[in-house]
C-alpha positions in Angstrom: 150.3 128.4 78.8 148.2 125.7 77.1 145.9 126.4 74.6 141.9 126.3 75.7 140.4 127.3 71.9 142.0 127.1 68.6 140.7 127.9 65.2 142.6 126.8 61.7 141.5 128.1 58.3 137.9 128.2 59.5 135.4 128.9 56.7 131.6 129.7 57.4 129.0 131.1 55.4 125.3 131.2 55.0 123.4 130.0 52.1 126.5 130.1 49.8 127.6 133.5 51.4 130.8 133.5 53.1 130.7 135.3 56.5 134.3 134.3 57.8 137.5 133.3 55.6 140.2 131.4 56.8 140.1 132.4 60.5 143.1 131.2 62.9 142.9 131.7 66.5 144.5 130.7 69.3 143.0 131.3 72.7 145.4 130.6 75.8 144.9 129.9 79.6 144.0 133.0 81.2 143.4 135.0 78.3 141.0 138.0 78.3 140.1 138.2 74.5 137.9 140.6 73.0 136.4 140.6 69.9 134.9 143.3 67.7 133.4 144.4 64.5 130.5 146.2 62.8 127.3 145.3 62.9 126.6 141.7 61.0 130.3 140.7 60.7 130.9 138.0 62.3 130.9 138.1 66.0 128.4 135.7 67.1 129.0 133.8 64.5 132.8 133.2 65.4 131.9 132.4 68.7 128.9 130.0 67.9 131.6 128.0 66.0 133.9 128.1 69.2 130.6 126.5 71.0 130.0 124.3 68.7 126.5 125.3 68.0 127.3 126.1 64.4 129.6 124.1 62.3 132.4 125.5 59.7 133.0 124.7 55.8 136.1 124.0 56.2 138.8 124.0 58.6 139.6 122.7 62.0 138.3 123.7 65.5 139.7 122.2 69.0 138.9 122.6 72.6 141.8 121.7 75.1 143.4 120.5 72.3 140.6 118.5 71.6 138.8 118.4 68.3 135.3 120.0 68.7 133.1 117.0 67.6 134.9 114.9 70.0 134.8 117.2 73.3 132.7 115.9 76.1 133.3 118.4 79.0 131.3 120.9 78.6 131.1 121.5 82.4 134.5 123.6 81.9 132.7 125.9 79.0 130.2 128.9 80.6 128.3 130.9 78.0 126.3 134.4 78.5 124.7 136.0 75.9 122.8 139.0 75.3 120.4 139.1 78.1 117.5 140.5 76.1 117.0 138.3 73.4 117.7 135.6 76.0 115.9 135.7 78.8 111.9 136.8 79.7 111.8 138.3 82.6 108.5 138.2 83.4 109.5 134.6 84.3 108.4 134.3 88.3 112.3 132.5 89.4 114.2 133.7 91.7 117.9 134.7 91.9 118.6 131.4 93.7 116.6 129.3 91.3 118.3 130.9 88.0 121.6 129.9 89.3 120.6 126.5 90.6 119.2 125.5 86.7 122.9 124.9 85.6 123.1 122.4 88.6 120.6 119.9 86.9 123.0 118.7 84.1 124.9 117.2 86.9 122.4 115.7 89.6 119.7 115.2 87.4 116.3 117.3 85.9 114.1 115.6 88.7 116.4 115.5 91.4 115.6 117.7 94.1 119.2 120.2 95.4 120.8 119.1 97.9 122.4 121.3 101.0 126.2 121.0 99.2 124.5 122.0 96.1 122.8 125.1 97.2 126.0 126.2 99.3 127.5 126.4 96.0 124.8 128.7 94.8 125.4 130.9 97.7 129.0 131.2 96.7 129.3 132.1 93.2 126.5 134.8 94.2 129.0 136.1 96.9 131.7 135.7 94.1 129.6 138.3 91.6 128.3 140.3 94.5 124.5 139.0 94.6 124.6 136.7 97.8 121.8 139.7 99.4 119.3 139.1 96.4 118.3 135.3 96.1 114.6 135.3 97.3 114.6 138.2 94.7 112.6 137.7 91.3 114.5 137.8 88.8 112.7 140.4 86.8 112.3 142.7 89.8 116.3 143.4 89.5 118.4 145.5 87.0 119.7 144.7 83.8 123.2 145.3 85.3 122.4 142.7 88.5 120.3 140.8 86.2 123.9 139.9 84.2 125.8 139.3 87.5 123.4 136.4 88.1 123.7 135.6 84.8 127.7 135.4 85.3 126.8 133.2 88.7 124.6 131.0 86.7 127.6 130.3 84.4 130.6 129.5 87.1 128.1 127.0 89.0 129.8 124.3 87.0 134.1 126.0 88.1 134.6 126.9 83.5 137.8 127.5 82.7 136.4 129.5 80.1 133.4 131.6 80.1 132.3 133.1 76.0 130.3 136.3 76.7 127.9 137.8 73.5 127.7 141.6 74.1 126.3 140.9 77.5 126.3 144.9 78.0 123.4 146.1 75.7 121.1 147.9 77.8 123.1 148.0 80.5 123.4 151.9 81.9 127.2 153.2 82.0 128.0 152.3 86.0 126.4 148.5 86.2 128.7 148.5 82.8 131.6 149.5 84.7 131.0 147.2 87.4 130.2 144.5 85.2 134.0 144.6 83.6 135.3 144.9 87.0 133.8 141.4 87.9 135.1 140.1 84.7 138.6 141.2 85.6 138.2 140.1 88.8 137.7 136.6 87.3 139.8 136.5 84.9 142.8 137.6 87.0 141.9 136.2 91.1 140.7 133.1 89.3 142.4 132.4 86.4 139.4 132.3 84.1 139.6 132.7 80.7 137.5 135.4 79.1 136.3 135.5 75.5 134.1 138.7 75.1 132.2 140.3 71.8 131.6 143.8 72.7 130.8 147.2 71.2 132.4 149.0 74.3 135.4 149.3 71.8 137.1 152.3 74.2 136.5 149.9 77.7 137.6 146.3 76.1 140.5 148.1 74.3 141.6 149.1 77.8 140.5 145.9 79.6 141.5 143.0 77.4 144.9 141.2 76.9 144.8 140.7 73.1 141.8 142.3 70.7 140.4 140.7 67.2 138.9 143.2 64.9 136.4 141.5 62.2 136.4 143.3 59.3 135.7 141.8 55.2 135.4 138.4 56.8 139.1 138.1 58.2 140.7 138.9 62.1 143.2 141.3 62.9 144.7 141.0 66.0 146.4 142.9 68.1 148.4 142.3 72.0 147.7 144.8 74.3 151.2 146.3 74.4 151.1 147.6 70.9 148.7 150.0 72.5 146.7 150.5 69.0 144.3 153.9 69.7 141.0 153.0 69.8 140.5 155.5 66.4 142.6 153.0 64.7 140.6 150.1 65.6 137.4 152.3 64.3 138.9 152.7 61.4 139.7 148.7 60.7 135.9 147.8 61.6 134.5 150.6 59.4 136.9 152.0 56.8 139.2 154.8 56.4 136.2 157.2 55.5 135.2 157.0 59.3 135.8 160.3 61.3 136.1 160.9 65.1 133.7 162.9 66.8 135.2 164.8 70.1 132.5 166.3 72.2 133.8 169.1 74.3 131.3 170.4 77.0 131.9 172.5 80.8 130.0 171.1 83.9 128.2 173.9 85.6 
């Protein structure tokens, strides 16, 4: 499997405050990677670097084997982040005319879509599930649908890689299960590689391929077949003075 992102001895901070220290990452071909950590640690931040929207101190950062300041194909790159600080959805679009936006880097701002264009519209809607809602407003549809045409929006360009930022905050606990379902789906019918920040620790520990913990400014990784229990991975974010809660109840 080649390599799609790869960090070595990346330093970042703010304002002369480190954030991450000496982070190394390698992010293969059809990898589902997941990535947690408290509040304020690092997440976005890591994958901001991996986006190139922030740069590090120090160290080295490629794409396809490609240093970062030299990569051009962004085309093969989708990015989602968290859909309420990133969206207003009071904006009057539809579903079909959110998707279509990402078409514009490649036929131009002013150039009106063309048949082939919108057919491809149509079918990364089917691919998420949405291909019944795109006369629909935007706003007018769930947070859970809301993300699936956010998803749609990102695989109009075919990325080999697709960077999601805790995409299920507000989401309520079934459009989240659906959600990772689609994300599986992708990652295994079309060999997309997922990179995911999530606070779902019990669902991503189940879901991804290989987990990074941030805690104290360093990763700690682990595959899924050392089948680490999702207290132990509490207990790296937060500390060993965390404890686990079980709630016990009866349906009546």
């Amino acid at each position: 499997m080649s390599k799609v992102v790869s960090l070595k001895n990346v330093y970042f901070g703010y304002e002369g405050k480190l954030v991450l220290e000496n982070i190394n990452v390698d992010i293969y071909e059809g990898d589902y990677f997941g990535i947690v950590g408290a509040n304020g640690s690092g997440k976005s931040t890591l994958i901001k670097l991996m986006l190139n929207i922030l740069k590090p101190l120090k160290g080295s950062i490629k794409l396809f084997d490609t240093d970062i300041n030299k990569f051009k194909n962004w085309g093969t790159i989708g990015y989602v982040n968290q859909k309420a600080t990133s969206f207003n959805t009071s904006f009057p679009a539809t579903v079909e005319e959110v998707v279509g936006l990402n078409l514009f880097s490649k036929i131009g701002m002013f150039k009106r879509i063309k048949k082939k264009d919108l057919q491809k519209v149509y079918e990364v809607l089917e691919i998420v599930g949405m291909q019944n809602y795109t006369k629909k407003l935007i706003g007018n549809l769930s947070g859970g649908q809301q993300q699936k045409v956010f998803i749609a929006r990102a695989l109009i360009s075919s990325p080999k890689i697709i960077f999601l930022d805790e995409p299920t905050v507000g989401i309520d606990m079934k459009s989240q299960e659906e959600f990772y379902e689609l994300l599986e789906r992708l990652n295994k019918e079309f060999n997309i590689t997922i990179v995911i920040i999530s606070h779902d620790i019990g669902i991503i520990s189940e879901k991804v391929n290989k987990l990074a913990c941030i805690n104290n400014k360093r990763l700690i990784f682990h595959e899924k077949n050392l089948n680490i229990s999702k207290s132990n991975i509490l207990k790296e974010i937060y500390g060993d003075g965390i404890r686990i809660l079980s709630h016990n109840y009866n349906e009546k």
